[in-house]
PLY file of the C-alpha trace (Angstrom):
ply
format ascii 1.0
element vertex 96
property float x
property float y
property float z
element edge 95
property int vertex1
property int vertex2
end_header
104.77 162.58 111.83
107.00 160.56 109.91
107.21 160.37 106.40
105.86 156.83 105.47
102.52 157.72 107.75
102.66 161.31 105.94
103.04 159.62 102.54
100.17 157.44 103.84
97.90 160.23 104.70
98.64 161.94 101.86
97.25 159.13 99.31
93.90 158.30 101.17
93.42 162.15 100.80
94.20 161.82 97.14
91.54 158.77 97.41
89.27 160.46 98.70
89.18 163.82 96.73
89.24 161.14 93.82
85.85 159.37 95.21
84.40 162.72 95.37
85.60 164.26 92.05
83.51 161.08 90.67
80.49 161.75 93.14
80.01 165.35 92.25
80.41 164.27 88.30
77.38 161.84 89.08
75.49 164.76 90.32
76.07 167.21 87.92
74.98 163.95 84.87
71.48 163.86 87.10
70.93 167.66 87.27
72.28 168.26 83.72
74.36 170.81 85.03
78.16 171.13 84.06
80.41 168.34 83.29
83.63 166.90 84.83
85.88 166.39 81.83
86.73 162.84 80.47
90.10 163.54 80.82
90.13 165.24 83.88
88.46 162.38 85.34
91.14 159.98 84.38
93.80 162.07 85.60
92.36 161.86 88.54
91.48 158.00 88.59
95.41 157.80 88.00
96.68 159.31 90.63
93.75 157.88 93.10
92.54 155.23 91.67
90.93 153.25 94.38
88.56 156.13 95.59
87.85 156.40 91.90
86.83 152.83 91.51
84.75 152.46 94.66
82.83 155.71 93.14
82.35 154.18 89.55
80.82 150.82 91.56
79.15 152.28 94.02
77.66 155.63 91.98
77.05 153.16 88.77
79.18 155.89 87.23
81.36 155.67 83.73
81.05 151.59 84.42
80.17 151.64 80.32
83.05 154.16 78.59
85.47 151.99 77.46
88.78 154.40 78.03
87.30 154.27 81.89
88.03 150.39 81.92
91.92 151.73 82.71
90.91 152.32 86.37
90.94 149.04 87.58
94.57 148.54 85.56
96.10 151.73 87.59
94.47 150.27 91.15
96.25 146.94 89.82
99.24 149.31 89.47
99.45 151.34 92.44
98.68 147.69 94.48
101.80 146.55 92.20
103.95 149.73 93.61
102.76 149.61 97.22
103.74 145.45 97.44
106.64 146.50 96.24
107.63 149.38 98.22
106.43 147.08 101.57
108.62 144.13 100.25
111.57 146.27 99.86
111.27 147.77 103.17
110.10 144.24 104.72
112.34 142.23 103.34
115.85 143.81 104.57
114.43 142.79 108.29
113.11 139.29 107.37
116.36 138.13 105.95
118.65 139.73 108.60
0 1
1 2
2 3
3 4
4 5
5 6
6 7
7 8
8 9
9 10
10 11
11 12
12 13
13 14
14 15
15 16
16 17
17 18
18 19
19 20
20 21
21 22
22 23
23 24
24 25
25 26
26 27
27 28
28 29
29 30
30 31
31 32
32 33
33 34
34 35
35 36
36 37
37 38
38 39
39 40
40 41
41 42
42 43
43 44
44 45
45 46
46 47
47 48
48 49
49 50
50 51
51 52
52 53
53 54
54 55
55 56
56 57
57 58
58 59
59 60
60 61
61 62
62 63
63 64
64 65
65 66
66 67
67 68
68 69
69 70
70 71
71 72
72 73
73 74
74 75
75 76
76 77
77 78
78 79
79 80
80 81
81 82
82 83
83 84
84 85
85 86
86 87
87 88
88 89
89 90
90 91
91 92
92 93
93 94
94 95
């Protein structure tokens, strides 16, 4: 494997562990059992923030804490880095 398809990999497994970290905090808030940190949470979110997002939409979970409104800014961000990072690999072939 090479490494842009490993680094690939790599973040939808981030995304994904992220998307569950939010579903099992869900659970636990239903069963009253014990809590996923705020802060953990949000480390989390930054680091895989679109599997964190599609978990607060979809699980109708920490859509109302304020601090959790930063999600959506570090998807923005890691869409930001990724254009980037495909424009700066792109763009060498484009222009010859």
């Amino acid at each position: 494997m090479t490494l842009i398809p490993a680094l690939i990999t790599v973040y939808l497994l981030i995304n994904v562990a992220s998307f569950l970290a939010y579903y099992h905090d869900k659970r636990s808030a239903k069963r009253s059992a014990w809590r996923t940190p705020e802060k953990t949470l949000l480390g989390i979110a930054f680091f895989g923030p679109l599997g964190a997002y599609a978990a607060m939409r979809l699980f109708r979970h920490k859509t109302q804490k304020p601090v959790f409104r930063l999600v959506p800014i570090f998807l923005c961000l890691h869409l930001v880095i990724a254009a980037a990072l495909v424009a700066s690999h792109v763009w060498p072939l484009v222009s010859g």
